[in-house]
C-alpha positions as CSV (number, residue, x, y, z in Angstrom):
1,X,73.6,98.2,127.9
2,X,74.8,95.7,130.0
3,X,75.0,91.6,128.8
4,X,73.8,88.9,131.6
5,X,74.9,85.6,129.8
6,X,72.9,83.6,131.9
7,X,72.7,79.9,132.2
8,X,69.4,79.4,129.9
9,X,70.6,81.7,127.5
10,X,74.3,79.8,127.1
11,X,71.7,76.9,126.6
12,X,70.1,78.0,123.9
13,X,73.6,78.8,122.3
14,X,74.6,75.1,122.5
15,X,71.1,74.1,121.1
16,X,71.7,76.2,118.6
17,X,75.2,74.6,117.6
18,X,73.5,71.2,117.6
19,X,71.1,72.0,115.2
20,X,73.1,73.0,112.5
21,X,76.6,71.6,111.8
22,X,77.7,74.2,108.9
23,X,76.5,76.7,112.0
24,X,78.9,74.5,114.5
25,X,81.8,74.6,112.2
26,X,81.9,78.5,111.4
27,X,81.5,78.9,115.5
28,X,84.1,76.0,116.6
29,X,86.8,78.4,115.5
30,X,86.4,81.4,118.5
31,X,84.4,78.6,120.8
32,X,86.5,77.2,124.1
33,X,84.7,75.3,126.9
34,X,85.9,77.9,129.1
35,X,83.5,80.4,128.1
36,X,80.7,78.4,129.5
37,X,79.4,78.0,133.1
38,X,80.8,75.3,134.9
39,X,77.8,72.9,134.3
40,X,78.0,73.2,130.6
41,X,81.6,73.1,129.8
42,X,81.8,69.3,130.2
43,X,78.9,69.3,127.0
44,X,81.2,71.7,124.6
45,X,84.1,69.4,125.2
46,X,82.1,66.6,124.6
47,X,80.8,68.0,121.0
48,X,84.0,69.3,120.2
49,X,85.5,65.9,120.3
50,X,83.0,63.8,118.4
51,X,83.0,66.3,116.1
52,X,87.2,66.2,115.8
53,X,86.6,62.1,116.0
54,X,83.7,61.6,113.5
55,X,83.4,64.4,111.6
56,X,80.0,64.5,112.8
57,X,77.6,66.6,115.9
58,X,76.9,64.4,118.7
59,X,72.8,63.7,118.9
60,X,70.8,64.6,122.3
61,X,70.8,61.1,123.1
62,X,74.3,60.8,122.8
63,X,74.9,64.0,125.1
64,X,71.9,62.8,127.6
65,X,73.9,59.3,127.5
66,X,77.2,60.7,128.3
67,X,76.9,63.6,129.8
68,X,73.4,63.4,131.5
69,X,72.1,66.8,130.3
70,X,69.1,67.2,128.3
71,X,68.5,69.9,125.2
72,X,65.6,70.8,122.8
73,X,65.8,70.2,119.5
74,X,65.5,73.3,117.8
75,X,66.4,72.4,114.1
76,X,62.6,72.7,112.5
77,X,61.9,75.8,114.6
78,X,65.2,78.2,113.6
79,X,65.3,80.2,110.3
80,X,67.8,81.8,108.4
81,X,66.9,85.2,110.2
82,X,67.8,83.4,113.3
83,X,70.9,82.1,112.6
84,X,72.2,85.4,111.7
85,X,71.2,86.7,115.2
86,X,72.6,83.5,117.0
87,X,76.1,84.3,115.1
88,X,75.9,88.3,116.0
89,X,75.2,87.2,119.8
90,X,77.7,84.4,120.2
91,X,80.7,86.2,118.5
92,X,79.9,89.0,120.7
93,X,79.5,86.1,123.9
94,X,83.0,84.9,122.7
95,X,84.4,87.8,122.8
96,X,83.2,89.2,126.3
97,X,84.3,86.0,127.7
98,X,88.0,86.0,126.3
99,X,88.1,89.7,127.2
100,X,86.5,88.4,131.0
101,X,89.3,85.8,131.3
102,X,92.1,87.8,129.7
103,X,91.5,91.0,132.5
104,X,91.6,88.5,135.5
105,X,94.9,86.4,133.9
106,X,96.5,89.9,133.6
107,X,96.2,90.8,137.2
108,X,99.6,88.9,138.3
109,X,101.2,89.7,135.7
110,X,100.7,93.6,135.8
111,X,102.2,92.9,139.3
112,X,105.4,91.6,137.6
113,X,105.5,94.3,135.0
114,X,104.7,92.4,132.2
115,X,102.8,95.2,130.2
116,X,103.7,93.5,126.6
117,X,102.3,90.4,127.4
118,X,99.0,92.0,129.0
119,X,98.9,94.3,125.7
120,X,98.4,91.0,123.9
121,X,95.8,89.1,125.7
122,X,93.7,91.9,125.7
123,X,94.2,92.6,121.7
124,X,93.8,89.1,121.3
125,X,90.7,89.2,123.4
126,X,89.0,92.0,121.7
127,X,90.1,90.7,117.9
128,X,87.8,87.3,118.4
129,X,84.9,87.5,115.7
130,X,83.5,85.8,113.1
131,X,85.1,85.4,109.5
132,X,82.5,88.0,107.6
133,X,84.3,87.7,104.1
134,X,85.0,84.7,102.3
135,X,86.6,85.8,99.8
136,X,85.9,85.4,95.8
137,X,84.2,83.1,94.1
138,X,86.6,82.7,90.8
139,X,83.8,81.1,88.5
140,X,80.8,83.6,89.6
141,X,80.8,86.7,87.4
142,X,83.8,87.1,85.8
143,X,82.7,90.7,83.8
144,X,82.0,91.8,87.0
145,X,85.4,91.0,88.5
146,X,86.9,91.9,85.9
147,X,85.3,95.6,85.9
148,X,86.2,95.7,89.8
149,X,89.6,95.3,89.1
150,X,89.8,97.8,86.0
151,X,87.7,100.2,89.0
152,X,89.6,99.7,92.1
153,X,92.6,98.2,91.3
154,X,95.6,100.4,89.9
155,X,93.9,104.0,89.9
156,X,96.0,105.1,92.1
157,X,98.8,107.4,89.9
158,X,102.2,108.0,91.6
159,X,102.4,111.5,89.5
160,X,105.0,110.0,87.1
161,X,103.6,108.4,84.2
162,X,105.8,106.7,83.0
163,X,106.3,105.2,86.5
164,X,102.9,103.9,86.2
165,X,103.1,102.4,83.0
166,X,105.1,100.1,84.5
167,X,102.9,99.3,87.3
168,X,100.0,98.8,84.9
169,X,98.5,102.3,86.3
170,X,100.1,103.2,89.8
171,X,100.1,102.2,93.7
172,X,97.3,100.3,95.3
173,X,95.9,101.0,98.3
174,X,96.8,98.7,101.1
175,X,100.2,97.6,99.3
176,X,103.4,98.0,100.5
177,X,105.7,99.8,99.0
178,X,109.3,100.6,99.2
179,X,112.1,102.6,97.6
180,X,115.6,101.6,98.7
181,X,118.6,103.4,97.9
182,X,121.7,104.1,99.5
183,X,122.5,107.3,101.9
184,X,121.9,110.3,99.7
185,X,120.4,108.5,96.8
186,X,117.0,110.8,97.1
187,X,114.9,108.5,99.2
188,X,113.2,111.3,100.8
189,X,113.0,113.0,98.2
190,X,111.1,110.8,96.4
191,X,108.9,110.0,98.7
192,X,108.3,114.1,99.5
193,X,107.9,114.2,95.5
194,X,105.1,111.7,96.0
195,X,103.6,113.3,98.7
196,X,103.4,116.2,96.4
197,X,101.8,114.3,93.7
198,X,99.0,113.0,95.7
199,X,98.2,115.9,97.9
200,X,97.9,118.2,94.4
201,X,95.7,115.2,92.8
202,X,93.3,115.7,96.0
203,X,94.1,113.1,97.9
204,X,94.5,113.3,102.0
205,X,98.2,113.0,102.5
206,X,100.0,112.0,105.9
207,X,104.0,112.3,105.7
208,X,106.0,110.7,108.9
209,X,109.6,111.5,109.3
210,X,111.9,109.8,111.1
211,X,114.6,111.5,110.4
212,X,114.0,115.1,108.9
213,X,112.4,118.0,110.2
214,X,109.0,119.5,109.6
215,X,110.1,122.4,108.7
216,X,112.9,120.8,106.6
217,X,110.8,119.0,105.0
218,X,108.5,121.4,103.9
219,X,111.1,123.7,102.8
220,X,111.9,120.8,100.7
221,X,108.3,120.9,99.0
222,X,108.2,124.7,99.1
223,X,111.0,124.2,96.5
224,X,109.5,121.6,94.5
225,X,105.9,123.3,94.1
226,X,106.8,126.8,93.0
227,X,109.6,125.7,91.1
228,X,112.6,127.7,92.4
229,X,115.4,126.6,94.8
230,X,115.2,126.5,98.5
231,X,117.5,129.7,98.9
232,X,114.7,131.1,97.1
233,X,112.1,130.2,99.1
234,X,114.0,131.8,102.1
235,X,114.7,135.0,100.4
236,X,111.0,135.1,98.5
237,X,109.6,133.9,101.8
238,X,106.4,136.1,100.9
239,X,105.9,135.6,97.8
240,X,106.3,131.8,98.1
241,X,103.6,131.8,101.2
242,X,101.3,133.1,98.0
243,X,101.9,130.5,95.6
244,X,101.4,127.7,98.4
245,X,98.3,129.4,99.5
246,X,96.9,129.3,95.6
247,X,97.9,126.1,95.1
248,X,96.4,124.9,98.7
249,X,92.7,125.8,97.9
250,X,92.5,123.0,94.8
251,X,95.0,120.5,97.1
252,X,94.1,117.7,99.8
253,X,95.9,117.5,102.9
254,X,99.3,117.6,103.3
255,X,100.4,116.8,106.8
256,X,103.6,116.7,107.7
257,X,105.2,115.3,111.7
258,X,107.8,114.1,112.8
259,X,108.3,111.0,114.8
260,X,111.0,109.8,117.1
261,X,113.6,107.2,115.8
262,X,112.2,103.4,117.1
263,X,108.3,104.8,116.5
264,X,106.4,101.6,116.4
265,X,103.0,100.6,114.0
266,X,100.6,101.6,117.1
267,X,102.3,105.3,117.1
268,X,101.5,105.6,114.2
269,X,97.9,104.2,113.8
270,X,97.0,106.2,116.7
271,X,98.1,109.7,115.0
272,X,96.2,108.6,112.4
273,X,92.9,108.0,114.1
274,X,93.2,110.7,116.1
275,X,94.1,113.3,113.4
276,X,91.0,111.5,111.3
277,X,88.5,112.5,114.2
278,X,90.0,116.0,115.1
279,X,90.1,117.0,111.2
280,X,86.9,114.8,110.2
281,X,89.3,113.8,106.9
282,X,89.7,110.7,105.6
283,X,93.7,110.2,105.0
284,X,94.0,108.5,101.9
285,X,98.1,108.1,101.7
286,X,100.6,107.8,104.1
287,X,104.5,107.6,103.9
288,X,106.7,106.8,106.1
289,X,110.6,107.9,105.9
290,X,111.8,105.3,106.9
291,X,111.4,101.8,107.5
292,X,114.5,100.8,109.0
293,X,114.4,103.3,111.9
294,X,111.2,101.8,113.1
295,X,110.6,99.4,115.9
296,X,108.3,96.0,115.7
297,X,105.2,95.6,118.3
298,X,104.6,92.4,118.3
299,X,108.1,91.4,119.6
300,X,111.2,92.5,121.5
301,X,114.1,92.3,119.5
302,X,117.6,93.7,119.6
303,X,117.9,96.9,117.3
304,X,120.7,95.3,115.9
305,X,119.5,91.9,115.2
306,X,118.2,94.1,111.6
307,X,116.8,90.8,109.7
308,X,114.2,90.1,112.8
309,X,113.3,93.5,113.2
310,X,112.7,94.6,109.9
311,X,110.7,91.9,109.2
312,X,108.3,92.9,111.8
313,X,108.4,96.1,111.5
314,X,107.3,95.5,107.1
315,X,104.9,92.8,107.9
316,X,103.1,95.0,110.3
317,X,103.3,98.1,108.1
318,X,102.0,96.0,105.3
319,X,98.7,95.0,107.6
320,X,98.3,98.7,108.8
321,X,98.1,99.9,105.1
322,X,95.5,96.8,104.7
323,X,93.4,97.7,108.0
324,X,93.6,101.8,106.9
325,X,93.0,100.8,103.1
326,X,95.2,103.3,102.4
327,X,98.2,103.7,100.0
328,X,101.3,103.2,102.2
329,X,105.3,103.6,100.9
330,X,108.3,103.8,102.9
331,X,112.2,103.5,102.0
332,X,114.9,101.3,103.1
333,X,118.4,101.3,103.0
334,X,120.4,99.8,100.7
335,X,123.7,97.8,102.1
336,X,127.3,98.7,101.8
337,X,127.9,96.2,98.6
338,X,125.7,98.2,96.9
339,X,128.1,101.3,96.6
340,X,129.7,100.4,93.6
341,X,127.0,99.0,91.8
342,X,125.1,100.2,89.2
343,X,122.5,97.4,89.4
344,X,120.4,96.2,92.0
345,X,119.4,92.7,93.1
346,X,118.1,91.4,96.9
347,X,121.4,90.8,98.4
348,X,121.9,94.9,98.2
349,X,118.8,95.5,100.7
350,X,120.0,96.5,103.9
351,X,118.5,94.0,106.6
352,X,118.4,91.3,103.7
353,X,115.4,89.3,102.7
354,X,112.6,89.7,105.3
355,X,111.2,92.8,104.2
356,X,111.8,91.9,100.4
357,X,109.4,88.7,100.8
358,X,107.0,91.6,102.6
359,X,106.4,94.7,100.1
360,X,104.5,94.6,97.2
361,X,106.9,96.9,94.9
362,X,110.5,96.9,95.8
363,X,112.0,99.9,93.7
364,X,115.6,100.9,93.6
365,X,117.1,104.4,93.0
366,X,120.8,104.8,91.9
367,X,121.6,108.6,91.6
368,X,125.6,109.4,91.1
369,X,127.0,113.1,90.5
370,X,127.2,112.3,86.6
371,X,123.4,111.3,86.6
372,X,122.3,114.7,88.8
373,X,124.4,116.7,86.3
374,X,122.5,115.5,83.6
375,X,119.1,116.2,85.1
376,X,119.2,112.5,85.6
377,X,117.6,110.0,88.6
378,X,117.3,106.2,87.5
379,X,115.0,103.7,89.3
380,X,115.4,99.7,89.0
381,X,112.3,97.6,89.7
382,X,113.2,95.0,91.9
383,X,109.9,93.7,92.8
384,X,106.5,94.0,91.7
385,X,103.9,92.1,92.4
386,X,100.9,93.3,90.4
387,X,102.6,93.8,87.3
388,X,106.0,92.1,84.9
389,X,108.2,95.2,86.1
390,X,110.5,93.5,87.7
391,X,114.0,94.1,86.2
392,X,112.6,97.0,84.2
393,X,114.7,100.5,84.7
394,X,113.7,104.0,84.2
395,X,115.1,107.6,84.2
396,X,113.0,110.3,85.4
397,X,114.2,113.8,85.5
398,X,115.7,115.5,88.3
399,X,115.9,118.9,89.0
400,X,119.1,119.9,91.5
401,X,117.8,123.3,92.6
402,X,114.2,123.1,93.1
403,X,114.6,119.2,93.8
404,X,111.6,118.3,91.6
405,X,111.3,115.0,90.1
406,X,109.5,114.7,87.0
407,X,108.6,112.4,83.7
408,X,110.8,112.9,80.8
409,X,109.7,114.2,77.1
410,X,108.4,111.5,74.9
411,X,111.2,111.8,72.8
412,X,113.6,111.3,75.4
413,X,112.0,108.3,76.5
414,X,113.1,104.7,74.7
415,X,110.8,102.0,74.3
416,X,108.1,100.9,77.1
417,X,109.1,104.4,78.7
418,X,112.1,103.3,79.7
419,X,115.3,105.2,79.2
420,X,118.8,103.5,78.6
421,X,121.2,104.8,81.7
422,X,124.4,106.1,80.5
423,X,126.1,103.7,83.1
424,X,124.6,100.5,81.8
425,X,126.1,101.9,78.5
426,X,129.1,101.8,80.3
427,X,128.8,98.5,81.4
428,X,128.4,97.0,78.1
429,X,132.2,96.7,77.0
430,X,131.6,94.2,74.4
431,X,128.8,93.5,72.3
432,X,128.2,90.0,69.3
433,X,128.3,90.8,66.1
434,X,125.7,88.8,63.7
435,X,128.3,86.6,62.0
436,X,129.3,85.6,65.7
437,X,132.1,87.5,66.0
438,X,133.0,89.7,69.2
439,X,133.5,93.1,68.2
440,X,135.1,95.5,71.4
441,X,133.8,98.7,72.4
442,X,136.5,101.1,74.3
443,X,135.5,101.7,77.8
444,X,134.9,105.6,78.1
445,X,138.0,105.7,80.3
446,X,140.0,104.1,77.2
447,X,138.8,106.9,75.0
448,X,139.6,109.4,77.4
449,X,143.2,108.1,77.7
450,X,143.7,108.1,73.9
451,X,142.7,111.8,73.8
452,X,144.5,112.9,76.0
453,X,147.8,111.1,74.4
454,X,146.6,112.9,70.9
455,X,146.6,116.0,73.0
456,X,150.3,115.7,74.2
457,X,151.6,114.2,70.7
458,X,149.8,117.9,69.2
459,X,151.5,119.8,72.1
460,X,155.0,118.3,71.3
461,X,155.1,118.8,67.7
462,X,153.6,122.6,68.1
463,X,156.9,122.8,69.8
């Protein structure tokens, strides 16, 4: 259906606005002169700045005094019914209007090639509307918040219990979240372990690589689900195909795709729409490997200028997962003076700050051959904001040949769930003694030295 704003019906919009200031002031935000015909944008500049000066709407005397133009007074004829079709119509007037003046402003500049700053006016354009939540009032119904949060908030299990007992019950959707670790810590691993999780708990899972294969990857999971390693997947190719099929029919989706290094946001959103209308599926969780390869929207920036980008490229990851509602987690690299650390803090993540003041859970994952070896894969939480995690560390089990990571037994788990590393143990050289005193430990590589010389001073007197 076509819209005529004509001049009696942009009238009856500014009648409206004079009747009712709490109507004005939820209005005055997506309202510009411009939008109006040429004989009544001189009136909306003139209510806009009394209102600005006095904090008050101008009366029809006052406009029929300065301006010359006269209006009805509508104020004991309008309803509440009618104020909610006068908002509908003018947020959808506003909007036409910017979207009007945005197409004919992009005309030169599409003849000078200046597609990023035509993509903007029109988004900018076509995002005007009305604010339709406002948010929670703190003192009205408290059980019922309460409940809401104990319903919606935290129900979202990683697959690693105690991983969630940390997080006071798991992911949230629209959060973001990211594991950082070094090269070849296991970030994709983890974040293929997860997609695992989710897709056998039912959930509608979208995996984006960046960097990996499909195929790779799903090798990778092939391994993981029936338990055996990924030379056996290729030489049981048959009767792996089985178990995935079994295991498929009580599953949600699990899609895998790979993506081009410097994907943007909109690449992304767009396969997801589209795959949501061509599968009629809701996707409930989507991870992206990784963050750092990505490339903002919103701004051109050098790719290695890695502070600017990445802090684009999180902050509009974080507002994707928000628009989606969906549970979002990505990795990031760790930097080089990371490498001989055995604990993590913010001046290890690659890129630096920007994408730490971003994400929502900021988790760590130090792996070494000794740790592997011992079925071993510690993360460090280094942020968290809907829980006290932070500074909390955990060991999970990891499997080397079928590259599963799992929970460990209860009784291999220490307080809170959480497992002492044997390289913290390391760390701790010295330790206080209750009377004050400092009593040494020997470093393992002291203990090693003195067995070997007890070895040698056995060999020597043998002979």
């Amino acid at each position: 259906m076509s819209e005529e704003y004509t001049e009696d019906l942009q009238k009856l919009y500014l009648e409206f606005l004079l009747a009712d200031k709490d109507l004005f002031v939820r209005c005055n935000a997506i309202t510009s002169s411009k939008y109006f015909a040429r004989k009544y944008q001189p009136v909306m500049d003139f209510i806009q700045s009394h209102v600005d000066g006095y904090g008050d709407l101008p009366t029809h005397e006052q406009i029929k005094a300065k301006i010359g133009q006269q209006f009805d007074d509508v104020r004991s004829k309008i309803t509440d019914d009618h104020k909610k079709w006068f908002m509908d119509e003018y947020e959808k007037f506003c909007r036409h209007k910017a979207l009007e003046g945005a197409i004919l402003e992009s005309a030169d500049k599409l003849e000078r090639h200046e597609y990023g700053s035509v993509e903007k006016l029109i988004k900018d354009a076509v995002s005007i509307g009305l604010a339709k939540d406002f948010g929670l009032n703190y003192w009205e119904d408290p059980a019922g918040r309460i409940q809401n949060i104990k319903n919606n908030r935290g129900q979202n299990s990683t697959g690693w219990l105690s991983l969630d007992k940390i997080l006071y019950g798991g992911f949230n959707p629209g959060e973001l979240n990211i594991f950082a670790g070094g090269s070849g810590s296991g970030k994709s691993l983890f974040m293929q372990n997860m997609a695992l999780n989710w897709s056998l708990a039912g959930k509608n899972v979208v995996y984006v690589s960046l960097e990996l294969s499909e195929e790779l990857c799903s090798m990778r999971i092939d391994a993981m689900l029936t338990n055996q390693s990924t030379k056996d997947v290729m030489r049981n190719a048959d009767d792996t195909a089985l178990k995935v099929r079994m295991a498929s029919k009580k599953a949600g989706v699990l899609q895998m795709i790979q993506m081009p290094n410097g994907t943007t946001v909109n690449d992304i959103k767009a396969y997801i729409k589209e795959f949501q209308i061509q599968h009629n599926t809701k996707v409930d969780a989507l991870l992206v490997d990784y963050l750092d390869l990505m490339m903002p929207v919103s701004v051109k920036v050098n790719p290695s200028d890695q502070f600017i980008k990445d802090k684009y490229v999180s902050e509009e990851l974080r507002n994707l997962a928000i628009e989606l509602n969906i549970l979002f987690v990505t990795a990031s690299q760790l930097n080089r003076g990371a490498v001989d650390e055995v604990e993590f803090d913010h001046s290890h993540i690659a890129g630096g700050i920007s994408k730490i003041n971003t994400a929502d859970n900021l988790i760590g994952i130090f792996s070494s051959r000794a740790m592997r070896e011992r079925s071993r894969v510690q993360i460090q939480f280094m942020k968290t904001r809907s829980s006290s995690g932070v500074g909390s560390k955990l060991d999970l089990g990891y499997d080397m040949n079928t590259l599963r990571i799992t929970d460990l037994d209860e009784d291999e788990q220490g307080e809170n769930g959480q497992v002492a590393s044997i390289y913290q143990t390391l760390k701790n050289k010295s330790t206080v003694s209750p009377a004050g005193t400092e009593s040494v430990q020997p470093a393992a590589s002291t203990t090693a030295a003195q067995n070997a010389d007890r070895l040698k001073n056995l060999l020597k007197r043998r002979e």
